[in-house]
N, C-alpha and C positions, 0 to 999 in steps of 0.2 A: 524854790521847792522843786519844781519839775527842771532845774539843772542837776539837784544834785541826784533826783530820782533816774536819771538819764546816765550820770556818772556810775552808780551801784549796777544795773543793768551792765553796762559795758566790762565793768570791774569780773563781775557773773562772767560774762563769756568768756574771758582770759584764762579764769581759773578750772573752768570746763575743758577748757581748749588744753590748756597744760596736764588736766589729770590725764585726760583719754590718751595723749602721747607718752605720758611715765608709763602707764598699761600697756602700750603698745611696744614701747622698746622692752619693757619685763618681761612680756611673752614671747618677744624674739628671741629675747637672751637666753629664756628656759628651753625653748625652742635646739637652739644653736648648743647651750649645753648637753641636750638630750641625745641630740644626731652624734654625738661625739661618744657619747658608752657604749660598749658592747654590747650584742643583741643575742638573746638567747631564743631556743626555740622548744615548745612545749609539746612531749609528741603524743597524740591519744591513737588506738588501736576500737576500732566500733564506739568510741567513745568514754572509750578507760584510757584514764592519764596514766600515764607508764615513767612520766619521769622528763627533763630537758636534756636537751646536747645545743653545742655549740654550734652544729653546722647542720642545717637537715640534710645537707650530700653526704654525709655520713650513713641516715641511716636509709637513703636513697639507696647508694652503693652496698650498703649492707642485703638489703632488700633482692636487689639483681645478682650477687651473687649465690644467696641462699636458692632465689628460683633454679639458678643455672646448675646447683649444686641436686638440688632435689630431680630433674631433668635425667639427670646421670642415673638414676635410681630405675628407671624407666627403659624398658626395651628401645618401644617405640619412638616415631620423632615426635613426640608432647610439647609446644608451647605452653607451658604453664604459666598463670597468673597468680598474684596473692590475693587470697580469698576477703578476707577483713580490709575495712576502711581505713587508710592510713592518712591523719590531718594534722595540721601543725598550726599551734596560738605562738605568733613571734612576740617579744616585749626585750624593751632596751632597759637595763641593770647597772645600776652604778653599783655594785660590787657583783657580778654577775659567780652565778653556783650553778654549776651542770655537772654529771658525770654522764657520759657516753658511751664508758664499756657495760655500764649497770644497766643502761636504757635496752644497745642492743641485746643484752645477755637476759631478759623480759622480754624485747621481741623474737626472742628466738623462741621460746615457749608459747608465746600467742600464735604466730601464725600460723594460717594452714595452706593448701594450694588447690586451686581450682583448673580445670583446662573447658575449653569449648568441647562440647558434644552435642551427639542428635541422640533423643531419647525417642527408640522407636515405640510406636501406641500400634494395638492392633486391636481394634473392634474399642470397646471399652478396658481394655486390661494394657497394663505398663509393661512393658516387654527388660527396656533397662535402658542404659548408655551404650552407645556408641563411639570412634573415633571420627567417622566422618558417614557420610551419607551415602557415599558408593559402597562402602564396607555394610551398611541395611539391604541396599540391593543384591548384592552376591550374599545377602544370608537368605534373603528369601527366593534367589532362584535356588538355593541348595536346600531349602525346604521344600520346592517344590518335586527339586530331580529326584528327592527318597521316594516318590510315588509314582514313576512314572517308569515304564519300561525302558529298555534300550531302543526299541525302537520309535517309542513315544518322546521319547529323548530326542532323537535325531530330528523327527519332524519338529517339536518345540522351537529347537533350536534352527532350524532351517527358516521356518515360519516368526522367528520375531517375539512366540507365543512366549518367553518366560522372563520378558522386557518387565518389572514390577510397576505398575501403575502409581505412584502416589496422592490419596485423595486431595494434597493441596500441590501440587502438580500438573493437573489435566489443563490440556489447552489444544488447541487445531491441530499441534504436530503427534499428539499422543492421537489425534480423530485418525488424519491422514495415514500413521502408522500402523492402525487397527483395518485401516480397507485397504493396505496391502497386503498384510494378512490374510485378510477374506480371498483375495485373489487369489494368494499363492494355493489355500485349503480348497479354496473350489478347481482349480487346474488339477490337485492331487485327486479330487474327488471325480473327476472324469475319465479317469484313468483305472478307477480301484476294479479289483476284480477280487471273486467270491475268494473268502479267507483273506482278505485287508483288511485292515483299516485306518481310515485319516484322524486324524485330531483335527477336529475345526474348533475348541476353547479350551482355554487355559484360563484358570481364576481361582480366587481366592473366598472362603465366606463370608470373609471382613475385610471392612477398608484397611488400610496400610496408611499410619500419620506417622510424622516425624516433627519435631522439634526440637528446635536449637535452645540447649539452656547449658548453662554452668555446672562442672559434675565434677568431684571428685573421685578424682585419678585412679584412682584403688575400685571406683563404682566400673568402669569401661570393660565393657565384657568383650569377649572375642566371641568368633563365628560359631565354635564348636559349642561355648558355654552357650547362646541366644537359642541356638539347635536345639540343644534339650527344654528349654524354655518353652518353643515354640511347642515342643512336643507333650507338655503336660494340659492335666486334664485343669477345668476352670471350676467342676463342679464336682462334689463327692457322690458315688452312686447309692441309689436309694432300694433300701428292699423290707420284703412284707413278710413278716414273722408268723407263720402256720398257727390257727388255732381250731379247735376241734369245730368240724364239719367243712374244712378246705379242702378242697381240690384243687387242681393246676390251671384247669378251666375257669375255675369261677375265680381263683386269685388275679389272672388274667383280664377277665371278665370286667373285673373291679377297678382295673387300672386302664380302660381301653385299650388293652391288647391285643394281637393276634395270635394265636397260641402258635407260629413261628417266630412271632420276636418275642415270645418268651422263653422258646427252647432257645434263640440266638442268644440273649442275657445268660440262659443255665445250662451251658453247654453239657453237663455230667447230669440231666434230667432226663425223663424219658419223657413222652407224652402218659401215658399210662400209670406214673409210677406212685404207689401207698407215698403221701407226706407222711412225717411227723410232725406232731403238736412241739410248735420250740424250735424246726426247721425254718433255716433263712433264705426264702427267694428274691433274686436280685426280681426290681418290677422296673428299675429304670437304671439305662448305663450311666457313666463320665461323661461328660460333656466337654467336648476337645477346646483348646481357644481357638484353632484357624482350621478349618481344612482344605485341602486342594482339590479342586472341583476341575475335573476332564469333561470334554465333550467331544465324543468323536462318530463317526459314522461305519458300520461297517457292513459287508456283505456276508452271509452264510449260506451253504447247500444243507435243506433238508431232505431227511423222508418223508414221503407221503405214505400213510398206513392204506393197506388195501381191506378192503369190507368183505366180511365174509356171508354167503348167498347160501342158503338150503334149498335144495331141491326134493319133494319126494320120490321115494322109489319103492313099489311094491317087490323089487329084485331081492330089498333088503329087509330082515327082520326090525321090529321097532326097538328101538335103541339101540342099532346098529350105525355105524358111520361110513363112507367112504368117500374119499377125495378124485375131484372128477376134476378139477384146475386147480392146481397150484396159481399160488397167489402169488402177485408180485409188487414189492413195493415202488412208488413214485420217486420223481425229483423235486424238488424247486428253491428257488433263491430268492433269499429276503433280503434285503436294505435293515438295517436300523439305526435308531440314533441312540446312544449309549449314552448314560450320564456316569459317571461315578466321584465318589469323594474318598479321600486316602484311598484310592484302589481299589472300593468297594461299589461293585454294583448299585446305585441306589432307585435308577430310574432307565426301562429299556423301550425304546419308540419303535413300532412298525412302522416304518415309511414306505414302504416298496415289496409287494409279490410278484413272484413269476413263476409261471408253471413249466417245467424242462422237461417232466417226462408224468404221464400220466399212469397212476397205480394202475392192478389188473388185479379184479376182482380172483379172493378163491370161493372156487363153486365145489360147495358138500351135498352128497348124496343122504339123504335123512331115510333107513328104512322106517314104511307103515304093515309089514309082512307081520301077523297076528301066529303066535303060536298056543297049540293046547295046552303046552306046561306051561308053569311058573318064568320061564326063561328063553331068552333067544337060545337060535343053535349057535351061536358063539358069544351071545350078550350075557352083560350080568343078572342076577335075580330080580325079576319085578318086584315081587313078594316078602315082605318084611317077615322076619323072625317073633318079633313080637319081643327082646331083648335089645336094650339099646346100649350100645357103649359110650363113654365120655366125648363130646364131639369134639374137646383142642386138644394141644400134646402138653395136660397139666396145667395149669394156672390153680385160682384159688375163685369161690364164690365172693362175691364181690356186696353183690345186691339179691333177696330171696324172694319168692313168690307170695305177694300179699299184698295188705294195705302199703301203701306208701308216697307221701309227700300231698296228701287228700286224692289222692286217686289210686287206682289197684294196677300192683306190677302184676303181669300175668307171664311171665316167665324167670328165670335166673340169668342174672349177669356176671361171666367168666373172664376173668384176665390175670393177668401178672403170668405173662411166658414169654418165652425168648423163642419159643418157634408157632408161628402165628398162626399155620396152617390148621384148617378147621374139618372135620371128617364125617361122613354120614352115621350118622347113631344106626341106621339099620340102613337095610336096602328095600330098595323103591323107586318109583319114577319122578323125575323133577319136575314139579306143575311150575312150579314159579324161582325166575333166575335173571335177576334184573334190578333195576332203580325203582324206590316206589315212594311215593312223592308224601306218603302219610306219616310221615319220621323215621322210617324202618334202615331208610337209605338204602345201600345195594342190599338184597333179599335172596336166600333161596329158600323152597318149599318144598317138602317131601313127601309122595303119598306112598305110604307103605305095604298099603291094598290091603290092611285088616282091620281097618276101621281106626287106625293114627296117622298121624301127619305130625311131624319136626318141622320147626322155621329157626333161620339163621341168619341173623341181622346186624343192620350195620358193617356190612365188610368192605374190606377195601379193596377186593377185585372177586369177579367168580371165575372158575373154572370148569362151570357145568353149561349147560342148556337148559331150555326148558322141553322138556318131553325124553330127555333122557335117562335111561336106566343105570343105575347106580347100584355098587357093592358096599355092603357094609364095613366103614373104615376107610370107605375111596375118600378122598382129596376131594373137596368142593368148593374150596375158595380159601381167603385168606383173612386173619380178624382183622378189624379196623376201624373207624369211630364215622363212618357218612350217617345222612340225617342227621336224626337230632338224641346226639349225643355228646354225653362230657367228658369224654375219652378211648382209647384203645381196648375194646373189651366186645364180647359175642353176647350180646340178648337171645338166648334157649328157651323156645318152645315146645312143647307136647299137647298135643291134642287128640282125644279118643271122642271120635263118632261127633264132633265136630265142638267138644267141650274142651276147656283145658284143664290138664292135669298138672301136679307141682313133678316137674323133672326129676325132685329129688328122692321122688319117692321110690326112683329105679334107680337108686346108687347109695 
């Protein structure tokens, strides 16, 4: 029993031993047959099957000629690349089926072509493509030269100063290269005399990136097209549409303005001028994507104004004048440091006075000579007529005498003229002709010696004194908005025996 169970066993391993060898020489065979078919190749494009060819050097060489071809198309010298992913599934065919002119004649409609470029960023906003990255730097020294003088030019360029910094760039030799700079601006700056000036900075108000990515050929901008680029605005200007009870002041007002950068926004505006209801005020400009930022230092010769001195003199009747010293104006010379962006003034530093010549007072003889008439022997009428004439040359009433805004206007407000000068309503001696700190701003006051007085307010210079006698119609200043006022306009007063009267009741 355990013989023949020993024989079956043994019998087992033979026929084990013989299968695994028939499978092994089968699989060689199929093997050995396989290597021997023809192998085709399956070509996909990003992953779309397009079809087989016989040989991938086929569509290898197809590939390199197409680039070379497209190459030609192109001023420049472009290395182009094929944009899409080109892979190949080989497989051996015992009856093997390709066409080759059909596969490339599909990839000639798929592809497209790519080339290396720097896409320049500036601040947050895409500028575009470039060919190479020295070609970003000659665009933005030529953004920079549009704002700079000729002779702002010369120093730049002497100084280093339009070298473009790149924010992923900086490193010790861009440090070292900026304190040679310094040196060469501080050598110029020791030298400068009154009417110079140096550039000590050159800059930009955004960083400057580049990146290298893959761009279509057709996207590669040149110098001149990135120029206008650079020159557009990033933001559309905004403005406040007039509605009844606006003024230019209080639109202003509303936007934190200062009523010069709101006439700089509306340049065809006057300070003064009637809106309409439905009129559009620019309240905020464009907002540029880069600007070039200067900084230079320079020297100016000023005048110094000479002060003028009254003296009395019994020699002379009152409101009489005469000049006993001619006045003479000063020197002296400032330093500053100048900021500007695109050209524009934005910021101007004292650093430096000096005084070169010292002004010379003019000294006026004031007469207090008291006459029996109404009139100096060569002055004009003390004595008011008691008729007053219009005191500007025309405007329109603006504001009446009465309640208003919970408190009482006590005179009339005149504007809308084109000649600003302001004149005495009658004649009389000028008590008051000066700043007066209670919102009137510059002031004069007129006592006409019959029991009225006229006040003229708000102006933007005087041309009188105080204690001077005045003709009616004379010249006494010019209209204007100091204190507290909301624009270009004369506040008119009248008062009899110390009351006021409404102005218009004399016209």
């Amino acid at each position: 029993m355990k013989y023949k169970k020993k024989r079956l066993m043994h019998l087992n391993g033979k026929v084990i031993f013989l299968v695994c060898m028939a499978l092994l020489l089968s699989v060689s065979t199929v093997q050995a047959e396989t290597d021997s078919f023809p192998k085709i190749y399956h070509v996909y494009v990003s992953g779309e099957h397009l079809g087989s060819v016989g040989d991938k050097e086929i569509v290898e060489s197809f590939l390199k000629e197409q680039v070379e071809q497209a190459e030609k198309n192109y001023d420049d010298d472009l290395n182009l690349a094929v944009n899409e992913e080109i892979t190949y599934i080989s497989e051996f065919a015992f009856q093997p089926s390709f066409n080759n002119e059909k596969v490339l004649n599909k990839l000639k409609n798929k592809i497209t072509f790519n080339v290396k470029a720097q896409k320049l960023v500036v601040g947050e906003e895409e500028i575009g493509y470039f060919k190479t990255k020295e070609m970003v730097k000659k665009l933005m020294k030529e953004f920079q030269s549009k704002y700079l003088s000729e002779e702002q030019l010369k120093q730049a360029k002497e100084n280093n100063l339009l070298n473009i910094e790149l924010e992923n760039e900086k490193d010790e030799k861009t440090k070292s290269s900026n304190d040679k700079q310094k040196k060469n601006t501080d050598k110029q700056q020791g030298t400068l005399s009154a009417g110079e000036s140096v550039m000590m900075d050159l800059s930009l108000t955004e960083a400057i990136h580049i990146e290298e990515e893959t761009a279509n050929p057709n996207e590669l901008l040149t110098i001149e097209q990135g120029l206008k680029l650079l020159e557009q605005d990033k933001s559309s200007e905004k403005v406040h549409v007039i509605e009844k009870g606006d003024f230019l002041r209080s639109v202003a007002n509303d936007y934190d303005l200062s009523m010069d950068e709101i006439l700089d926004l509306n340049p065809d505006l006057e300070e003064d001028e009637i809106l309409q209801i439905g009129q559009e005020v620019k309240v905020e400009k464009q907002e540029p994507i880069v600007q070039v930022v200067t900084v230079e230092e320079k020297i100016e010769q000023k005048d110094i104004d000479y002060d003028t001195e009254y003296e009395e003199t019994s020699s002379l009747y009152a409101g009489d004048r005469k000049v006993k010293q001619q006045g003479e104006k000063g020197k002296k010379e400032i330093q500053y440091k100048v900021v500007k962006q695109d050209g524009k003034v934005t910021k101007r530093i004292k650093i430096n006075e000096e005084i070169l010549k010292e002004p010379v007072d003019k000294i006026v003889l004031k007469g207090t000579k008291t006459s029996t008439s109404n009139q100096s022997a060569s002055g004009p009428a003390r004595k008011g007529s008691g008729q007053f004439q219009w005191p500007a040359a025309g405007g329109i009433v603006t504001s009446y005498m009465g309640p208003r805004g919970g408190g009482y206007h006590s005179g009339i407000d005149i504007s809308g003229v084109s000649n600003r000068t302001l004149y005495a309503a009658d004649g009389g001696v000028v008590t008051t002709a000066g700043y007066q700190s209670n919102g009137y701003g510059n002031r004069v006051v007129i006592n006409h010696g019959n029991g009225y007085k006229t006040t003229y307010n708000h102006l933007a210079s005087i041309r009188v004194s105080s204690g001077q006698s005045v003709k009616k119609g004379q010249a006494i200043g010019v209209m204007g908005t100091t204190g507290y006022s909301t624009g270009v306009h004369l506040h008119f007063e009248i008062l009899k025996n110390g009351s006021y009267v409404n102005p218009m009741s004399f016209y």
